[in-house]
FIKOLZA-1660 file (N, C-alpha, C; in steps of 0.1 Angstrom, whole numbers, plus 5000, padded with zeros to 4 digits):
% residues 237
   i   px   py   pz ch aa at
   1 5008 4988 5000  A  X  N
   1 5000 5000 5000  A  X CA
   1 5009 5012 5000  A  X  C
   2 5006 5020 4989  A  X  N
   2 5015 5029 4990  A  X CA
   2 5010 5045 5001  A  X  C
   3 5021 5047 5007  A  X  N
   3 5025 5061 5016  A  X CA
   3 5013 5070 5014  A  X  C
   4 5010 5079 5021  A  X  N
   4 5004 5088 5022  A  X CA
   4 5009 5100 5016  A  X  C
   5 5003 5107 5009  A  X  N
   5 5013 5116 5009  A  X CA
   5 5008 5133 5019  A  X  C
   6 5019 5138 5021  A  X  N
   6 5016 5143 5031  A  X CA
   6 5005 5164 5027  A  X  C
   7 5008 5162 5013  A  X  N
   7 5001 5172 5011  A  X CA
   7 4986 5167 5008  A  X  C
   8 4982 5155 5006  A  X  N
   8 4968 5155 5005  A  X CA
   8 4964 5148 5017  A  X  C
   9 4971 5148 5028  A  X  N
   9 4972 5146 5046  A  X CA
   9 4962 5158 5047  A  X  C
  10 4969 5168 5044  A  X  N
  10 4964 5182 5050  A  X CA
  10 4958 5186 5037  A  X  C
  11 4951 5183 5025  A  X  N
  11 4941 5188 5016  A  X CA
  11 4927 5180 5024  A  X  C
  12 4927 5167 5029  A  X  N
  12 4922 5159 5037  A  X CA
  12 4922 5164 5048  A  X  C
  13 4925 5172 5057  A  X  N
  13 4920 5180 5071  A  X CA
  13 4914 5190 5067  A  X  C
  14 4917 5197 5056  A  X  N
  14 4912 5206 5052  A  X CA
  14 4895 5206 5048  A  X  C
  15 4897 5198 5037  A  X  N
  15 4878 5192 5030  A  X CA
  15 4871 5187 5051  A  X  C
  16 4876 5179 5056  A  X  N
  16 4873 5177 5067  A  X CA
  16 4861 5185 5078  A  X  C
  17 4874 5193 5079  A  X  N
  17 4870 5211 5087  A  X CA
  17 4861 5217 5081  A  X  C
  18 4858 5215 5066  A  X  N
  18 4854 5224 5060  A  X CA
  18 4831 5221 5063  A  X  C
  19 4838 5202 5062  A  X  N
  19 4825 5199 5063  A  X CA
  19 4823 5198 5079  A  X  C
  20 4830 5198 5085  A  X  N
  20 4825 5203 5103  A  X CA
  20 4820 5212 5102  A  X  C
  21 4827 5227 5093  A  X  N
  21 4821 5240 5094  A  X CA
  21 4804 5242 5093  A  X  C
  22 4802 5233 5076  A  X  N
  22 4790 5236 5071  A  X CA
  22 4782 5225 5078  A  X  C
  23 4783 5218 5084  A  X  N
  23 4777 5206 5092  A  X CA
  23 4772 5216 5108  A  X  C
  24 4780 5220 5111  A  X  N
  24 4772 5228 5125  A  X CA
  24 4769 5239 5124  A  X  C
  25 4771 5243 5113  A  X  N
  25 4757 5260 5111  A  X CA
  25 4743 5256 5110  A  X  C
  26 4740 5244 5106  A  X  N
  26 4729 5244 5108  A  X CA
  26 4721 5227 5099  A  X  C
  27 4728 5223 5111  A  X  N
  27 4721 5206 5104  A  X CA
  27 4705 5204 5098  A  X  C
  28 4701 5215 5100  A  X  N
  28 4688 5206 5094  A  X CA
  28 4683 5227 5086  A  X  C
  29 4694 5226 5080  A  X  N
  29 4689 5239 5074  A  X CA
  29 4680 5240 5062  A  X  C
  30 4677 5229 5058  A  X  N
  30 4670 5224 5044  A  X CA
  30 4658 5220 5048  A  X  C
  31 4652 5222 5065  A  X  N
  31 4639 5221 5070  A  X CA
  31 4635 5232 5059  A  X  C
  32 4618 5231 5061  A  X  N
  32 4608 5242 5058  A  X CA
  32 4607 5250 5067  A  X  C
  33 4607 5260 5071  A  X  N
  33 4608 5270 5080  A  X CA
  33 4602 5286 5076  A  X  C
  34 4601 5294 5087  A  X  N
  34 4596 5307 5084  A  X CA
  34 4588 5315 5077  A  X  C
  35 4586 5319 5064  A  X  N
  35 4573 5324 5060  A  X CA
  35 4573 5313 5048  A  X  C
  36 4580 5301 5045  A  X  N
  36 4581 5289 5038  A  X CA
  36 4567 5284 5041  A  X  C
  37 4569 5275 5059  A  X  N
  37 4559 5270 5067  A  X CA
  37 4550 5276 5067  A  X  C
  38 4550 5285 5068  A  X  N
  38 4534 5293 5070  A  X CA
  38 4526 5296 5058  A  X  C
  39 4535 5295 5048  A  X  N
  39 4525 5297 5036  A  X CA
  39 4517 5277 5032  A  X  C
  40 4529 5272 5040  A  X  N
  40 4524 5255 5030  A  X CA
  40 4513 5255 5043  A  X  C
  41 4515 5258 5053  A  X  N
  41 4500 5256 5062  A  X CA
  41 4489 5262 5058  A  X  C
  42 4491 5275 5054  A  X  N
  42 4479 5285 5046  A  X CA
  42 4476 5278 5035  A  X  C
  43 4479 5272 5028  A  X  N
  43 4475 5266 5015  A  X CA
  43 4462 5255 5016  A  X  C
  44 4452 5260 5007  A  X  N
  44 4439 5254 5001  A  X CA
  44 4437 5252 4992  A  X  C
  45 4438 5245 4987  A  X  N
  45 4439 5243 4971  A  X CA
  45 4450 5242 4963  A  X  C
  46 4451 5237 4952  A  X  N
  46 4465 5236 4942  A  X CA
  46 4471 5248 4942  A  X  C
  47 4482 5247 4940  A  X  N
  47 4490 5258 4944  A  X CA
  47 4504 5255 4942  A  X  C
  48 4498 5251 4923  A  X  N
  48 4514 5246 4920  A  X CA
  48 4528 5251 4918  A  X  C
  49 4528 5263 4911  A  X  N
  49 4540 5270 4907  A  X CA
  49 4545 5273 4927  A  X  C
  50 4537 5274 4933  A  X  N
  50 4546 5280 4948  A  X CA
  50 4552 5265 4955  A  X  C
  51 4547 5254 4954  A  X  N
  51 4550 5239 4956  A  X CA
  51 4561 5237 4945  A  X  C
  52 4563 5238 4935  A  X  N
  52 4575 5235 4926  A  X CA
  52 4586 5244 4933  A  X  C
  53 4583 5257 4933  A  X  N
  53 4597 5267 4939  A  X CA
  53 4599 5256 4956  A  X  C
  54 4592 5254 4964  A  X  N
  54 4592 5253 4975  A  X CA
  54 4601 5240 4975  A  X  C
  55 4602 5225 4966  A  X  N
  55 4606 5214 4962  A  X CA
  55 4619 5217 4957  A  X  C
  56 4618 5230 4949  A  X  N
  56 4634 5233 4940  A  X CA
  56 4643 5240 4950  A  X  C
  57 4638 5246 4960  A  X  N
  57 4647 5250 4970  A  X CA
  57 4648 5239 4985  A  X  C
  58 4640 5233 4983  A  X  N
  58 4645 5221 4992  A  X CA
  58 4659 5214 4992  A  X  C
  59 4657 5208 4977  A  X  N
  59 4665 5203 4974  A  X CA
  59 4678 5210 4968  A  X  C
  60 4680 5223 4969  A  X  N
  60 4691 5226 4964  A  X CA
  60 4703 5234 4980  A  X  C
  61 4689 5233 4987  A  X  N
  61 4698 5240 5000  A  X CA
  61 4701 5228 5007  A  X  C
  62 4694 5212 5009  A  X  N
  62 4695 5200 5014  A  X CA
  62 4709 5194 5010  A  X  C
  63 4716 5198 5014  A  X  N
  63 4731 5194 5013  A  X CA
  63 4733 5178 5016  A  X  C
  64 4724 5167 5026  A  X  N
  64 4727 5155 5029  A  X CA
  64 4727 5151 5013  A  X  C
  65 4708 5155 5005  A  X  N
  65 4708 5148 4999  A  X CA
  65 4718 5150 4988  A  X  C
  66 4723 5163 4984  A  X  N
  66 4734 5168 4972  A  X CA
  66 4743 5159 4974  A  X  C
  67 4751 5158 4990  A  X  N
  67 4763 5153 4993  A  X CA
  67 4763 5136 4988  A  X  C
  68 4749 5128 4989  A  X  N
  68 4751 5115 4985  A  X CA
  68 4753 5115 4968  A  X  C
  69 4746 5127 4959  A  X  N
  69 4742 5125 4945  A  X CA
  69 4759 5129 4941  A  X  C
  70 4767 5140 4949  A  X  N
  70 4780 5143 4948  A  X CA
  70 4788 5129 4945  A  X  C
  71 4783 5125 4956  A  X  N
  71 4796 5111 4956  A  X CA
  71 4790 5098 4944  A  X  C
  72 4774 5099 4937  A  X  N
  72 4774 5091 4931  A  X CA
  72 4777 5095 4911  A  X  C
  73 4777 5106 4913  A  X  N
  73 4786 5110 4902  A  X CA
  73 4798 5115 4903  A  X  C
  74 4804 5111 4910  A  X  N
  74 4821 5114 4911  A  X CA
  74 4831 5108 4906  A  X  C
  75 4827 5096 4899  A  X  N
  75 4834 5089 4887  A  X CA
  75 4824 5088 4878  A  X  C
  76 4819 5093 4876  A  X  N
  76 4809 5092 4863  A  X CA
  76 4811 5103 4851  A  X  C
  77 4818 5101 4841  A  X  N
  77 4825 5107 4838  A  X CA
  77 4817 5113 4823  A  X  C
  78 4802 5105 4818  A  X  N
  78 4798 5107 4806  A  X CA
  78 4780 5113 4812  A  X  C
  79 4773 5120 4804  A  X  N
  79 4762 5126 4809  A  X CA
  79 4755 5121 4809  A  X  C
  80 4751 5108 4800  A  X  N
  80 4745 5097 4803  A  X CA
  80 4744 5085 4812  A  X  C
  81 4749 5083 4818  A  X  N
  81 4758 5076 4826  A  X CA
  81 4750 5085 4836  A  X  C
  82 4755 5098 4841  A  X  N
  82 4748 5106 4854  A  X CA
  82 4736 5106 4852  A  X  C
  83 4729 5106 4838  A  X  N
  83 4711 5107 4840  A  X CA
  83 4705 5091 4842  A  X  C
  84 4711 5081 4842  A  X  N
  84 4707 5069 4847  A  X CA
  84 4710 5066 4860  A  X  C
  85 4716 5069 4866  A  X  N
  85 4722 5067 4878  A  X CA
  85 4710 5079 4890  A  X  C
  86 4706 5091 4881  A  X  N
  86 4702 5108 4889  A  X CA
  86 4685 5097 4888  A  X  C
  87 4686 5093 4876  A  X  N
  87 4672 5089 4872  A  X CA
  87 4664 5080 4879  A  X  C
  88 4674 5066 4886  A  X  N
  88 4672 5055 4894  A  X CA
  88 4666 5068 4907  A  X  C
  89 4678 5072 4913  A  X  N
  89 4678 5083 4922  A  X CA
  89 4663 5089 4924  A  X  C
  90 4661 5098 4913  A  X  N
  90 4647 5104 4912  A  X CA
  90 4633 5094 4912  A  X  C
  91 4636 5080 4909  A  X  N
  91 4620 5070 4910  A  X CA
  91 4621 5066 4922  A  X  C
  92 4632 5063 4931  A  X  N
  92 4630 5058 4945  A  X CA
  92 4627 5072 4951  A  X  C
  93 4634 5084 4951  A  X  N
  93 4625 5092 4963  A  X CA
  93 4613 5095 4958  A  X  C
  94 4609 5096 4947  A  X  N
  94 4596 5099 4941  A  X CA
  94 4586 5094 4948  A  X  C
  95 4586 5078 4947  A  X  N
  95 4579 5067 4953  A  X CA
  95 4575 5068 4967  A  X  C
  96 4584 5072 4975  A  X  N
  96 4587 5075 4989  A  X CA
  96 4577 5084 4991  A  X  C
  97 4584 5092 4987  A  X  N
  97 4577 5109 4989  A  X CA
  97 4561 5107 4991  A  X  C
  98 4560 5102 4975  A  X  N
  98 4546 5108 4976  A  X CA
  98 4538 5098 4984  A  X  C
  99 4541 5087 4985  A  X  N
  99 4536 5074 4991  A  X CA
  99 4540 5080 5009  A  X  C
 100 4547 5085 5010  A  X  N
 100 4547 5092 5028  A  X CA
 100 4540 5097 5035  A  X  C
 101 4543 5111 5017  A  X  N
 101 4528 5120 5025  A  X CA
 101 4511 5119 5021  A  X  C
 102 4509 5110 5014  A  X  N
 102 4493 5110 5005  A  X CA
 102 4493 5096 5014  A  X  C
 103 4502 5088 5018  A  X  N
 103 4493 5073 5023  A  X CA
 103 4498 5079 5039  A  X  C
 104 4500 5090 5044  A  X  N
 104 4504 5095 5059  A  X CA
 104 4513 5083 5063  A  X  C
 105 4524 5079 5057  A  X  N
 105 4532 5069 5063  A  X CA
 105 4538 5072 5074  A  X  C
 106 4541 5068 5084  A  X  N
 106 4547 5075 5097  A  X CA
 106 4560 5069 5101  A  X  C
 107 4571 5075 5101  A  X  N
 107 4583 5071 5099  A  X CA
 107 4591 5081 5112  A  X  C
 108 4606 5078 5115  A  X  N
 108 4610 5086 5125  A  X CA
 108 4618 5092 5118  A  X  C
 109 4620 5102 5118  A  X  N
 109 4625 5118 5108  A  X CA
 109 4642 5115 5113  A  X  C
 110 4642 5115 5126  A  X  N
 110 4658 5114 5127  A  X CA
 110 4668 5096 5121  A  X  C
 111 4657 5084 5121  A  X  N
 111 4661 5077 5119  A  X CA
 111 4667 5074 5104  A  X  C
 112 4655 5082 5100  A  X  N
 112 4656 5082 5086  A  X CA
 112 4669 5092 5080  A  X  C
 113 4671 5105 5088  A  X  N
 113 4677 5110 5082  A  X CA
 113 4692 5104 5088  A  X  C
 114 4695 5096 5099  A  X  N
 114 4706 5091 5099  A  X CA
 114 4704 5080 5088  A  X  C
 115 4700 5073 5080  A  X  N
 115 4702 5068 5074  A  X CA
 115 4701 5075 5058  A  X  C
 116 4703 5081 5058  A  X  N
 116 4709 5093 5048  A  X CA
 116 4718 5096 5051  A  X  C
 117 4727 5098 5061  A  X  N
 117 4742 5102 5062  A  X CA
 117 4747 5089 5065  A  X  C
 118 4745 5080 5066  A  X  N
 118 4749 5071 5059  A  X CA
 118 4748 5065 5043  A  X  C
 119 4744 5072 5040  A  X  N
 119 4746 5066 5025  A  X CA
 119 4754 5071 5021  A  X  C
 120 4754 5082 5021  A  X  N
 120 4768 5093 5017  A  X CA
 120 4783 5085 5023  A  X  C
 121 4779 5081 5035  A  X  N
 121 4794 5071 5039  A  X CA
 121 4793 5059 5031  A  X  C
 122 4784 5051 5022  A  X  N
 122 4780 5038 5017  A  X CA
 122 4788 5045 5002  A  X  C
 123 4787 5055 4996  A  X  N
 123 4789 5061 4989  A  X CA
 123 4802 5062 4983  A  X  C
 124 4808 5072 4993  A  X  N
 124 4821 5074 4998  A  X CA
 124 4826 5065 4995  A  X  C
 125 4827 5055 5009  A  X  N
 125 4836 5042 5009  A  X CA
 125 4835 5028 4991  A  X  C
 126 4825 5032 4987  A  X  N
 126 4827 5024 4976  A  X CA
 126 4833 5031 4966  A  X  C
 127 4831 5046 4965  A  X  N
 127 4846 5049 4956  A  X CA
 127 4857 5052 4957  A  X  C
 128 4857 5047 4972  A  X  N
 128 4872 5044 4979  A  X CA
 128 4874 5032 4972  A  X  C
 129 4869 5025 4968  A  X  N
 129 4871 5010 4966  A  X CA
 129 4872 5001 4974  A  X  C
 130 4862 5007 4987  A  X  N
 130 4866 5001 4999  A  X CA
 130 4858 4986 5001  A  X  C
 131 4848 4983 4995  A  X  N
 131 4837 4976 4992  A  X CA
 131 4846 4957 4986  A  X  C
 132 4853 4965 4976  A  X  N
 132 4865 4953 4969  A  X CA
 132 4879 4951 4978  A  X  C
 133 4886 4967 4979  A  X  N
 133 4896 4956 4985  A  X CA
 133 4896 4949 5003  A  X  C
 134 4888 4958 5007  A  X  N
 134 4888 4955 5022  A  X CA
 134 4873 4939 5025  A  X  C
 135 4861 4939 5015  A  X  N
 135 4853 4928 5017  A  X CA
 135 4855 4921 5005  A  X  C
 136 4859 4921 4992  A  X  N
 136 4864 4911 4986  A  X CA
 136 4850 4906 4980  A  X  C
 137 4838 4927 4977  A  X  N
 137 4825 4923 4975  A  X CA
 137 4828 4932 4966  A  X  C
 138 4816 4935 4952  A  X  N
 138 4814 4944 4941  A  X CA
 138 4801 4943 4945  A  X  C
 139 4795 4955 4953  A  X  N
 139 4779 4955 4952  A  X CA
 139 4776 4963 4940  A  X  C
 140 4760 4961 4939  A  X  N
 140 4757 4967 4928  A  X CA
 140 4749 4985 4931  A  X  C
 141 4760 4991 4927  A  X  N
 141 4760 5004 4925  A  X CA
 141 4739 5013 4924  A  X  C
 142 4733 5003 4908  A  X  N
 142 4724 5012 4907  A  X CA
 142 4715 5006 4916  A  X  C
 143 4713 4993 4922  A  X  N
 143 4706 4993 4933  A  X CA
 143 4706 5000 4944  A  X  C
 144 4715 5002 4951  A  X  N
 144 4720 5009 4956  A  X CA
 144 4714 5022 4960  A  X  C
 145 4718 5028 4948  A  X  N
 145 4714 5043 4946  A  X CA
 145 4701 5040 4945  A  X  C
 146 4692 5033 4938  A  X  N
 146 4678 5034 4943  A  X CA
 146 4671 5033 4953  A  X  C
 147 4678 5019 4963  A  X  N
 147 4670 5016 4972  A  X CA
 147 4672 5030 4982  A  X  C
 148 4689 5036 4982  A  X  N
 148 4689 5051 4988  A  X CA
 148 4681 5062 4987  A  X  C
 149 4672 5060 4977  A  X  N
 149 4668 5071 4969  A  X CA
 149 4653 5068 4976  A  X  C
 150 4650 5056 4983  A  X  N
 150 4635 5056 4988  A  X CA
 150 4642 5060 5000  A  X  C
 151 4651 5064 5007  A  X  N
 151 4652 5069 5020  A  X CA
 151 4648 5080 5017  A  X  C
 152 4657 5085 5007  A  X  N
 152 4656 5099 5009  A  X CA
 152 4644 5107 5006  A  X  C
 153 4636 5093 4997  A  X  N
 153 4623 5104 4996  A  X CA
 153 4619 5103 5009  A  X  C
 154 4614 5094 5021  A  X  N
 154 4611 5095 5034  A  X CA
 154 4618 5107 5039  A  X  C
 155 4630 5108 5039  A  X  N
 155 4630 5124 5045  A  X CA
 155 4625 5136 5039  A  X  C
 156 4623 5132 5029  A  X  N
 156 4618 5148 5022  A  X CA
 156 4599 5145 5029  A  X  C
 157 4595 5133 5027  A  X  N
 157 4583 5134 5032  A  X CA
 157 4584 5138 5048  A  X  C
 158 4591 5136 5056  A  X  N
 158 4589 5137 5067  A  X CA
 158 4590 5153 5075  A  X  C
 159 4596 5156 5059  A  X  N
 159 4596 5172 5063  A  X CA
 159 4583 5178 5058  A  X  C
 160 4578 5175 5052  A  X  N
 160 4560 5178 5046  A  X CA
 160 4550 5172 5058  A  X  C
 161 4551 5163 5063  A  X  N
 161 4544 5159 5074  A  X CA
 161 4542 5162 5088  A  X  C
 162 4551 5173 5090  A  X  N
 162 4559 5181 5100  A  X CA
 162 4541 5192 5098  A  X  C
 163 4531 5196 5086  A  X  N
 163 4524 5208 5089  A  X CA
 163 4513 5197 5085  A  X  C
 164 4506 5206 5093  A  X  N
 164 4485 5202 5088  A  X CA
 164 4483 5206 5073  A  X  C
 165 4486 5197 5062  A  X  N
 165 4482 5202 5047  A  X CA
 165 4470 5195 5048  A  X  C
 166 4463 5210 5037  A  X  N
 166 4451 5206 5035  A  X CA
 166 4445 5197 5025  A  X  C
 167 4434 5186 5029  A  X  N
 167 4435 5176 5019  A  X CA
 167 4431 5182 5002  A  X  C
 168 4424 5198 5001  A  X  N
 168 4420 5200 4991  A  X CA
 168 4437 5205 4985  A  X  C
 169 4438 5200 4972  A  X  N
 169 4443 5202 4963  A  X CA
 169 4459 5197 4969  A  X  C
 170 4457 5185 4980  A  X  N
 170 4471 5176 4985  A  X CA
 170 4479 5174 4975  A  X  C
 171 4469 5162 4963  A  X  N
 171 4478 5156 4952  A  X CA
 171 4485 5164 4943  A  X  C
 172 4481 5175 4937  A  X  N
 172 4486 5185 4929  A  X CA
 172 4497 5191 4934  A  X  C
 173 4493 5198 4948  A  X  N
 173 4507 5206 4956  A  X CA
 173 4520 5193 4955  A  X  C
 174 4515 5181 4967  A  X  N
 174 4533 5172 4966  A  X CA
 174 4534 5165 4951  A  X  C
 175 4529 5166 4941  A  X  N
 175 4535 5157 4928  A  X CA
 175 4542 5175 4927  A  X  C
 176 4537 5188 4929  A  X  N
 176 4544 5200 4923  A  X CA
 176 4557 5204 4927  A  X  C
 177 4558 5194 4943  A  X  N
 177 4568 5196 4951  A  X CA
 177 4578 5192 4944  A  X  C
 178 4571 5174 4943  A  X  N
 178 4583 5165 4943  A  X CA
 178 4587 5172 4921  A  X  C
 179 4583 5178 4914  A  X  N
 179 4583 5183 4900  A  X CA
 179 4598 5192 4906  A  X  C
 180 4590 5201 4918  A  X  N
 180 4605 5211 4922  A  X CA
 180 4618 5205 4925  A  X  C
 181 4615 5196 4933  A  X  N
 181 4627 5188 4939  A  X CA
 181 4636 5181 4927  A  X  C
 182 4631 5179 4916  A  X  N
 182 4639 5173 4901  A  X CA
 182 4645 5188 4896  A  X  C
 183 4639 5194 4897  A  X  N
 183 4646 5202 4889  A  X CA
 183 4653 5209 4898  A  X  C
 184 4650 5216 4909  A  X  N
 184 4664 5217 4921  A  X CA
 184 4677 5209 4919  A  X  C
 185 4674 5193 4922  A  X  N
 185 4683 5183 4917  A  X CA
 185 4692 5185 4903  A  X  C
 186 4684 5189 4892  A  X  N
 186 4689 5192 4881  A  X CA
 186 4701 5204 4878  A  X  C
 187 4688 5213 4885  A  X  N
 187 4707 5226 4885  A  X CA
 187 4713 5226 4893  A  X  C
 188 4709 5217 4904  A  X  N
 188 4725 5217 4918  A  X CA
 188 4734 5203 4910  A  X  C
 189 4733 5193 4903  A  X  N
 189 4741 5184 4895  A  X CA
 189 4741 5191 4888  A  X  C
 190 4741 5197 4878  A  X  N
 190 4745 5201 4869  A  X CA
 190 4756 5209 4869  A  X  C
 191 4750 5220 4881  A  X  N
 191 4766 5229 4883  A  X CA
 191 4779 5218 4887  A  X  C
 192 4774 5208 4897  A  X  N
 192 4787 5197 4905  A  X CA
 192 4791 5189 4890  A  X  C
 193 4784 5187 4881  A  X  N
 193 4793 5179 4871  A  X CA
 193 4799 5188 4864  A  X  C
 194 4793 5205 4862  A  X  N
 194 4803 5212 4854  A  X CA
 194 4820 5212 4862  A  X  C
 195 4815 5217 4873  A  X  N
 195 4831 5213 4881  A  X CA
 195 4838 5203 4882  A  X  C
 196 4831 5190 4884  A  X  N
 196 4839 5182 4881  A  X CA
 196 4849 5179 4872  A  X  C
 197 4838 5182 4857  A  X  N
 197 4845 5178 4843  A  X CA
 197 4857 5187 4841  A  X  C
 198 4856 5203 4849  A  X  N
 198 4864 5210 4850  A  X CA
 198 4882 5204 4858  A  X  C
 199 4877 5201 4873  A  X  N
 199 4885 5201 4878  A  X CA
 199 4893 5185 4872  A  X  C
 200 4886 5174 4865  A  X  N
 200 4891 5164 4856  A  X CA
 200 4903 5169 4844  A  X  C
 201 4901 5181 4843  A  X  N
 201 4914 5186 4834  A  X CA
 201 4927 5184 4836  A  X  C
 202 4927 5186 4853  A  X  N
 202 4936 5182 4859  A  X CA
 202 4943 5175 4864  A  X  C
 203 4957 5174 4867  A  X  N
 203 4963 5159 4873  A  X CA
 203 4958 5153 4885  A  X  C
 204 4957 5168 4893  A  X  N
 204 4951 5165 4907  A  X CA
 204 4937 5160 4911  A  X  C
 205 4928 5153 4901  A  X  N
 205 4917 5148 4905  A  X CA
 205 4918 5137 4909  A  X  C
 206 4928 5129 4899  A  X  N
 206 4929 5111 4909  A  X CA
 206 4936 5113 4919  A  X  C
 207 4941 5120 4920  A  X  N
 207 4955 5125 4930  A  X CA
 207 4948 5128 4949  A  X  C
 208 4933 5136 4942  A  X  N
 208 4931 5137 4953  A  X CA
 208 4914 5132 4954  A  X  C
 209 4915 5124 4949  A  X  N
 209 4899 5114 4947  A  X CA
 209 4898 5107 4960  A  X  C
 210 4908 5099 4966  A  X  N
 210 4908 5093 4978  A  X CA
 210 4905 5102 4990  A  X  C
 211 4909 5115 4987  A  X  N
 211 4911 5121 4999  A  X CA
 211 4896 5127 5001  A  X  C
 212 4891 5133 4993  A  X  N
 212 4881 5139 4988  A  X CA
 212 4870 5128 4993  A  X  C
 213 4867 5121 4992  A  X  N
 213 4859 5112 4994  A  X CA
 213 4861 5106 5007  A  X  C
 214 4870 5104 5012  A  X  N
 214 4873 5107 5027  A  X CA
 214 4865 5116 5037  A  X  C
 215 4865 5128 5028  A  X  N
 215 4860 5140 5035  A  X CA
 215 4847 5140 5034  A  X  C
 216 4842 5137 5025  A  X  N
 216 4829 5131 5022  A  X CA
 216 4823 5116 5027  A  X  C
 217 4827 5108 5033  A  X  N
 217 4827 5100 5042  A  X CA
 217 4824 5108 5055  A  X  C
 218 4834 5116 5060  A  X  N
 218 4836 5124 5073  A  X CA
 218 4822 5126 5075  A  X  C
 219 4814 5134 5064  A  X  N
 219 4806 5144 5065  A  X CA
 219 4794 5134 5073  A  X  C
 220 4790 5123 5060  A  X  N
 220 4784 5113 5063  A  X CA
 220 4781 5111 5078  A  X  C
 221 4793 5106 5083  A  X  N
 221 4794 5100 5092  A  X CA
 221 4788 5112 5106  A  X  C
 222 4793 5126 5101  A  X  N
 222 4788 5134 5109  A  X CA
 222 4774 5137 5108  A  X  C
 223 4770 5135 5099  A  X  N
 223 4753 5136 5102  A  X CA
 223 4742 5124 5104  A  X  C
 224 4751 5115 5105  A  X  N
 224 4742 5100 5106  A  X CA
 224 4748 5104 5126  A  X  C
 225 4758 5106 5128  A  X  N
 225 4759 5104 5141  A  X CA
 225 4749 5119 5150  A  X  C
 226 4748 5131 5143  A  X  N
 226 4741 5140 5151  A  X CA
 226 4725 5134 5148  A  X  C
 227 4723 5130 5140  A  X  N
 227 4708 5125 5138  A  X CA
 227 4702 5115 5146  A  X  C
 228 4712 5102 5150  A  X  N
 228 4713 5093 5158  A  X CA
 228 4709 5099 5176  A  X  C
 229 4719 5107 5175  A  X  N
 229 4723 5116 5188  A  X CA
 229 4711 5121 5193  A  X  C
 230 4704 5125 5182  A  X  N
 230 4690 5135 5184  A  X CA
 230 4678 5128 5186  A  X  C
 231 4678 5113 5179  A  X  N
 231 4670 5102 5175  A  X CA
 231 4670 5096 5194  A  X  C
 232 4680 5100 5200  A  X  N
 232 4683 5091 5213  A  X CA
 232 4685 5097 5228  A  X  C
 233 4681 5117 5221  A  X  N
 233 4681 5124 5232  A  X CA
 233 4667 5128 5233  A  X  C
 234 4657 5125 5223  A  X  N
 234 4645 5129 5222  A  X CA
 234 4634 5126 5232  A  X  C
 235 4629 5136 5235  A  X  N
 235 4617 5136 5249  A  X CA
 235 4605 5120 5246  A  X  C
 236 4605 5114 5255  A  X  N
 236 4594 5105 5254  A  X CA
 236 4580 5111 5254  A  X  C
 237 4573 5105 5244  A  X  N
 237 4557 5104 5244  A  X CA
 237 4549 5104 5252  A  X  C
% end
């Protein structure tokens, strides 16, 4: 196994810190909140164009969910290839979602969302290659990413379930949501694969692929453990 080297030691403390920083300003900053909340509780009736914006900024400020779709196009190097992969992605939380909030599925918000920062570590570690050389396993990738993809719709539902919506014009608002939440997803990937393909120009992408993904493990790991944390300090019923 070859040495460490000691500048992507400390490029690796760095991405690290970086995601401690954005990790404790505000873990659950991709909630619905403030005159957001108040308007989906005011809502009677279809009210699609304000449910698409409300879905498109979910998902573009929801960093867990970016951080897993980050790590699943991080070797994917053709745009076809990302729309199969974004695609699986987009039918499992779809499924989720709307099946959460229209069949009132009742789920635990923190369990779920620790298992979202874990995927991002499931993520991670397989394009560490950690999966082959350390278990001597090749799991399969697009399953994977689907079966992740019904977590994550459970968290996005569990953030909709959080207000009293009203049953008039339910089905129109969350299919308008989950319409926002694709295309959120669309221009937050799309900018991360323009960078990527950018920063691929370079020598330093395999150079520092391991490390990078490390740090993105880190992150994982940090949000499956505060969610856990939260999941186990929570006031009894």
């Amino acid at each position: 196994m070859k040495s460490v080297n000691p500048q992507l030691t400390k490029l690796g403390l760095i991405l690290f810190a970086i995601a401690c920083i954005v990790i404790s300003v505000d873990v659950s900053a991709h909630t619905i909140a403030g005159k957001d909340a108040s308007f989906v509780e005011s809502i009677d009736g279809p009210a699609v164009l304000p449910f698409m914006y409300l879905g498109a900024k979910h998902m573009v400020t929801g960093y867990d969910h970016l951080l897993f779709l980050v790590g699943v196009i991080f070797f994917l190097y053709r745009p076809r290839h990302v729309i199969q992969y974004v695609t699986l992605f987009a039918i499992g939380h779809s499924i989720t979602l709307l099946i959460g909030v229209l069949a009132d599925l009742q789920v635990n918000a923190f369990l779920i969302d620790a298992i979202i920062g874990f995927s991002i570590v499931y993520k991670a570690f397989e394009n560490m290659d950690g999966f082959n050389r350390i278990m001597g396993i090749d799991p399969n990738t697009k399953i994977a990413v689907f079966v992740f993809g019904l977590f994550h719709g459970l968290g996005l539902a569990t953030k909709l379930q959080e207000f009293e919506l009203s049953a008039n014009g339910l089905v129109a608002n969350i299919i308008s949501f989950n319409v926002g939440v694709e295309i959120g997803q669309i221009l937050a990937l799309s900018a991360v694969f323009i960078a990527l393909s950018v920063w691929r120009t370079s020598g330093s992408y395999l150079r520092h692929a391991f490390v990078t993904n490390t740090a993105l493990m880190a992150g994982g790991f940090l949000l499956a453990g505060f969610q856990l944390s939260s999941y186990l300090l929570q006031p009894p019923y």
